[in-house]
C-alpha positions, 0 to 999 in steps of 0.5 A: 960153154956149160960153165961159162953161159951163165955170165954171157948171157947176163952180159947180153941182158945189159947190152940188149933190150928185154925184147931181144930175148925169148926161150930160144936165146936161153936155150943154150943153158939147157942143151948142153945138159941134154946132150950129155945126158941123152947122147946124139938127138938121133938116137933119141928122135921119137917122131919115126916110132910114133908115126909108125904106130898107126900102121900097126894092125896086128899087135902080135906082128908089130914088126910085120905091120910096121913094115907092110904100112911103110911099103905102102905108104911109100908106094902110094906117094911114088904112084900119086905123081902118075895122077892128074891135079883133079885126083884127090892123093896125099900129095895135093891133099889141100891144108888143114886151114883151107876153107875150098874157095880157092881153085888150084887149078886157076888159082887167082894172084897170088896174094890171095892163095892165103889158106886161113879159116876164122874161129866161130867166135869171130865177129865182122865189121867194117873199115873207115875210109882210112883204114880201108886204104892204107890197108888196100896199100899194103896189099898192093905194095906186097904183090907181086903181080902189082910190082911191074906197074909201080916199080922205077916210080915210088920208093918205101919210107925207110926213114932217113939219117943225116949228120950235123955238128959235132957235140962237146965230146967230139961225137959227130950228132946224128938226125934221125927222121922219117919222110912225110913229102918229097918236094920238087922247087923249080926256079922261074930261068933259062934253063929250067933249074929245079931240085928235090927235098925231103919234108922230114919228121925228125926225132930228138938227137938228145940222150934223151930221145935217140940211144947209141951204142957205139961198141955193139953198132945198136941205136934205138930211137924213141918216137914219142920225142920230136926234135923242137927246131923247125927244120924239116928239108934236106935234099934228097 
């Protein structure tokens, strides 16, 4: 692996975008040199001694003290699940971003247990009318105690993919798009006939706005280019 990562990962440079990759993907490159250098992670973990230090009282005792402060730390963890919620211990100790408005002990929904306290520099401002509700749609959509009463009646916008001709190279055209309405057409008979369509968006199918890579399954499409023809339903 440490002879061959040099080659893969300039491979995966031209497959995948830029985006894709961060310090964890070259990662691999270096990991391999620690480990030969430095043996197993374990025995070179130096998270227990340094959290061990604070115990320390008597310097000349180091071992002793070390001992004596990991006793009582673990006594105290033991007994704090004896005490009430209203006890102030390490184990309900609140968050180091908790600004203590909320109650733990009659918490609101949980969309609002967020433990999160601003800078000094922070400003306020308010929301137009448009931003204030697309914003109060995203809170509702991402609570859990909201989903009973809007479940079984609308569905996300996930977009949607269709399939047309075939082009001159025997590829089969994909059309990609996104929901702007769902349409119900009744007909004026008996019975009663009726059928529901999608109101699409659909982005350029061309070379030029949609990019498939058959051999790894990736498609990327660009949403800055529209499909020209007017051609927005399919049926749902």
């Amino acid at each position: 692996m440490e002879e061959n990562i040099l080659v893969i990962t300039t491979k995966l440079e031209k497959i995948f975008p830029c985006g894709f990759f961060d310090v964890m993907e070259h990662l691999p490159i270096h990991l391999v040199q620690e480990a030969h250098l430095g043996g197993l992670v374990q025995t070179r973990w130096m998270y227990p001694f340094e959290s061990s230090k604070q115990t320390i009282k008597q310097q000349e005792k180091i071992e002793g003290s070390v001992v004596q402060g990991h006793i009582g730390r673990e006594t105290g963890d033991f007994y704090s699940y004896y005490f009430g919620d209203d006890v102030s211990c390490s184990r309900n100790k609140p968050n180091r971003n908790d600004e203590g408005d909320i109650d733990h002990l009659f918490p609101p929904i949980s969309i609002f247990n967020q433990y999160d306290r601003g800078s000094k520099t922070c400003g306020k401002r308010g929301f137009t009318n448009m931003k204030m509700q697309s914003a109060m749609t995203h809170i509702l959509l991402n609570c859990p105690e909201i989903q009973p009463y809007i479940k079984n009646k609308k569905t996300n916008n996930s977009g949607v993919c269709i399939q047309g001709d075939v082009d001159g190279t025997g590829q089969t055209i994909e059309y990609y798009g996104v929901i702007h309405e769902i349409i119900e057409v009744r007909y004026s008979s008996w019975p009663n006939k009726k059928i529901v369509l999608f109101r699409c968006e659909w982005f350029d199918p061309s070379d030029k706005g949609t990019k498939v890579d058959h051999q790894h399954n990736i498609i990327e499409v660009k949403h800055t280019r529209k499909y020209r023809s007017y051609d927005p339903f399919i049926i749902a």
